[in-house]
C-alpha positions as CSV (number, residue, x, y, z in Angstrom):
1,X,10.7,20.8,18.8
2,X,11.8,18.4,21.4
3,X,14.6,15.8,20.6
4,X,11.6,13.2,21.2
5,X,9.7,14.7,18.5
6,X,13.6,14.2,16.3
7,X,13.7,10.8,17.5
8,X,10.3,9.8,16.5
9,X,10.7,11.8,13.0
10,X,13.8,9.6,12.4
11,X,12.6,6.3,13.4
12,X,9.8,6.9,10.9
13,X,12.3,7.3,7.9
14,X,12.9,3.5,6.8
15,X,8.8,2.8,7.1
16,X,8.6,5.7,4.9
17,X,11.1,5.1,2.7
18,X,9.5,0.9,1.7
19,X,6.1,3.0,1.4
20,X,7.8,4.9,-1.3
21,X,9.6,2.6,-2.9
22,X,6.4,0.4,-3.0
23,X,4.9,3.6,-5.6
24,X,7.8,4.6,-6.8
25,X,9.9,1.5,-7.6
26,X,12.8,3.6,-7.5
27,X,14.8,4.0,-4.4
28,X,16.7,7.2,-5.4
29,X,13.6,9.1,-6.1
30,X,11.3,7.4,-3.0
31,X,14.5,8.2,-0.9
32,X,14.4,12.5,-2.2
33,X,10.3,12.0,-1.7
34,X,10.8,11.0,1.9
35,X,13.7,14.0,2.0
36,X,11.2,16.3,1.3
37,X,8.3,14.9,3.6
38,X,10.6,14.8,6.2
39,X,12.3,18.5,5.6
40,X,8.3,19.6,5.3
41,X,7.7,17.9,8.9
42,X,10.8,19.8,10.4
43,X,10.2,22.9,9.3
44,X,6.6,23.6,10.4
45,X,6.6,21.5,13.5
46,X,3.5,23.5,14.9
47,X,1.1,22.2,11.8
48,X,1.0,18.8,13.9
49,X,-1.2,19.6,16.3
50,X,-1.6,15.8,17.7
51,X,-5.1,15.3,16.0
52,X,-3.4,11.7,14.9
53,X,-0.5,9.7,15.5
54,X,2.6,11.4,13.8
55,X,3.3,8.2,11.5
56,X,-0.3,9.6,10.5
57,X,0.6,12.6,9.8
58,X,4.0,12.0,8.2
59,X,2.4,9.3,5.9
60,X,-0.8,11.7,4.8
61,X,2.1,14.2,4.0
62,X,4.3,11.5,1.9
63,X,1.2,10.2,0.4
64,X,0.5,13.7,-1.3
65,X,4.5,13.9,-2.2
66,X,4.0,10.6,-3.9
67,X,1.4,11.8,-5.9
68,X,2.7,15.0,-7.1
69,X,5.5,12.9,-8.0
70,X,3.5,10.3,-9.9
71,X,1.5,13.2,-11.9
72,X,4.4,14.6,-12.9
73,X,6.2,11.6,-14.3
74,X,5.4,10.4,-17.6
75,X,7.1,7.1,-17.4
76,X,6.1,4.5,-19.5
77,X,5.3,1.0,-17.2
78,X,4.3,-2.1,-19.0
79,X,1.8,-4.9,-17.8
80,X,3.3,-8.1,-17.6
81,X,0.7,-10.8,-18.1
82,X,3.0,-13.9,-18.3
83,X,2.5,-14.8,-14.7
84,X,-1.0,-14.7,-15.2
85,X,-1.0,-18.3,-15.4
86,X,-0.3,-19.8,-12.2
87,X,-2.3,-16.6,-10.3
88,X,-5.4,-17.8,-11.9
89,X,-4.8,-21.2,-10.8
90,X,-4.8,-19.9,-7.0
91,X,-7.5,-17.6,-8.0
92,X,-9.9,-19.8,-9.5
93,X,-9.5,-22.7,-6.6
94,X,-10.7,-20.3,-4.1
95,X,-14.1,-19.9,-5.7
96,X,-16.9,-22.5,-6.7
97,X,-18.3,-22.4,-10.1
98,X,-21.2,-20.3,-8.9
99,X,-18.8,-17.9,-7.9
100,X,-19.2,-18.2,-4.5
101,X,-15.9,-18.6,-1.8
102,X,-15.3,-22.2,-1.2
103,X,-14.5,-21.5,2.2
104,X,-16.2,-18.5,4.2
105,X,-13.8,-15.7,5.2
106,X,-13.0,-16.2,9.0
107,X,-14.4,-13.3,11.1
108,X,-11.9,-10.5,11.3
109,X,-12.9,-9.1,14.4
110,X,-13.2,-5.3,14.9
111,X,-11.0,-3.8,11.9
112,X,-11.1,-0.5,13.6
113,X,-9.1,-1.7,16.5
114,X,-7.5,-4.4,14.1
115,X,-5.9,-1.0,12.2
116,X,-4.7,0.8,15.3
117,X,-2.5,-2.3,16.1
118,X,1.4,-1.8,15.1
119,X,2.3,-5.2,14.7
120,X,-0.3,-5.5,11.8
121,X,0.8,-2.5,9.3
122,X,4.1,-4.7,9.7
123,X,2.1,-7.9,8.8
124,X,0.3,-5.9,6.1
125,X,3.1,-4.6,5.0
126,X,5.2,-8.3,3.9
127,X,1.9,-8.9,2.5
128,X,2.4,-6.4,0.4
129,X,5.9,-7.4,-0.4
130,X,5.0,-11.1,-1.2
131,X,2.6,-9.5,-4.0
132,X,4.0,-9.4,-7.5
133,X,5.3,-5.4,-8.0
134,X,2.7,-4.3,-10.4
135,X,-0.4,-5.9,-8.4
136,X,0.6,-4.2,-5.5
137,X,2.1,-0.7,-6.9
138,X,-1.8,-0.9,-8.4
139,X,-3.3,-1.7,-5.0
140,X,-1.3,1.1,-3.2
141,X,-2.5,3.6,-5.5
142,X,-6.1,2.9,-5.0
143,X,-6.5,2.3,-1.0
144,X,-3.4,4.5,0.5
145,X,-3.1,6.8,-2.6
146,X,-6.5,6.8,-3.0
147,X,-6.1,7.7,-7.1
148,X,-9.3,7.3,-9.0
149,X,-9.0,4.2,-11.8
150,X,-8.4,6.5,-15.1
151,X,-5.5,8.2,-13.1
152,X,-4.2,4.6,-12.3
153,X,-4.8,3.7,-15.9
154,X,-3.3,6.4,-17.4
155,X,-0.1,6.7,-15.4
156,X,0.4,2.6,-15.8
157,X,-0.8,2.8,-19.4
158,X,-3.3,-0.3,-18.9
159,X,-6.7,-0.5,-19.5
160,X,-9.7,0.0,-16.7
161,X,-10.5,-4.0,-17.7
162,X,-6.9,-4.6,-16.6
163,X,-6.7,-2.3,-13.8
164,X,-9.7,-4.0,-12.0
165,X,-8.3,-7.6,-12.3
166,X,-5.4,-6.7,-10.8
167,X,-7.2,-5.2,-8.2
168,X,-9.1,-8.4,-7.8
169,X,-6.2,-10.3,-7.5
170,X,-4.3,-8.0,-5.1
171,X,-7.5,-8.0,-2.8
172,X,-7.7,-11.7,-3.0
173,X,-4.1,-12.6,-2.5
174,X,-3.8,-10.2,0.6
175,X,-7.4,-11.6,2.2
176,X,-5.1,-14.7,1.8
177,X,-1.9,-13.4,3.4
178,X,-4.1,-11.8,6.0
179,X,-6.1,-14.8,6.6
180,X,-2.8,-17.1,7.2
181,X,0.0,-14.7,9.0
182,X,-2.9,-12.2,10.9
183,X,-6.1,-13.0,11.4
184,X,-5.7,-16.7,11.5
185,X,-3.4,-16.3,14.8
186,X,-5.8,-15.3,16.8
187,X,-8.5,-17.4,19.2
């Protein structure tokens, strides 16, 4: 191990630790999950074999932490629906009554490339934060957790009906987000 391979390791640690806490809303135990990703890292150096990028790595390896960590909770997390309210107000005024956008989505580019840029996981990443906890805990566990909707459900004790509008929602308000502080920057 090289003290680059150290430095990298450690400068990866606060990323990982608001990845956690996104899932885990709990900085004590996101804090012990990244402990152990990071421990897991150190001690089998040679299992990177540069394939990816190392935040790659680290994060595939702290995803599967996360999980273990989630199955083997059996917290109980209720679904708030009082904001629901002013959410469908933004919601519905995107849409005509057809259902149809009111406004086209503007072209994203190449979301390959788009992905492999650092400055937009930090983008992504307050558009995550500006989401209300629930809506994006739900999102995270889908896309980056990649948990199937009756695990989601039955770990947030909500029902599928429920799960899927708050996926909605999260997709629309980060399309949103995205639109404004990303994609909407560029030429």
């Amino acid at each position: 191990m090289t003290p680059e391979f150290h430095r990298d390791i450690e400068n990866l640690r606060p990323t990982l630790v608001r990845f956690a806490l996104l899932q885990l809303r709990n900085l004590a135990v996101a804090e012990d999950v990244v402990q152990e990703t990071l421990v897991a890292v150190l001690e089998k150096p040679d299992r990177f074999a540069g394939q990816s990028s190392l935040r790659t790595y680290v994060t595939a390896i702290l995803k599967h932490k996360i999980i273990d960590v989630l199955r083997a909770s059996k917290r109980e997390v209720q679904f708030n629906t009082a904001d629901g309210e002013s959410e469908a107000d933004v919601i519905d005024a995107l849409f005509r009554p057809d259902g149809h956008t009111v406004e086209m989505p503007r072209q994203w580019g190449s979301p390959d490339a788009t992905l492999e840029q650092k400055d937009f996981f930090r983008v992504m990443e307050i558009c995550l934060e500006k989401l209300p906890p629930k809506t994006a805990r739900i999102f995270m566990m889908r896309e980056w957790l990649e948990l199937d909707t009756e695990e989601i459900c039955k770990e947030l004790e909500i029902t599928t009906s429920n799960a899927w509008v708050m996926l909605y929602r999260a997709r629309v308000q980060l399309r949103e987000c995205l639109d404004l502080n990303w994609f909407g920057k560029r030429p």
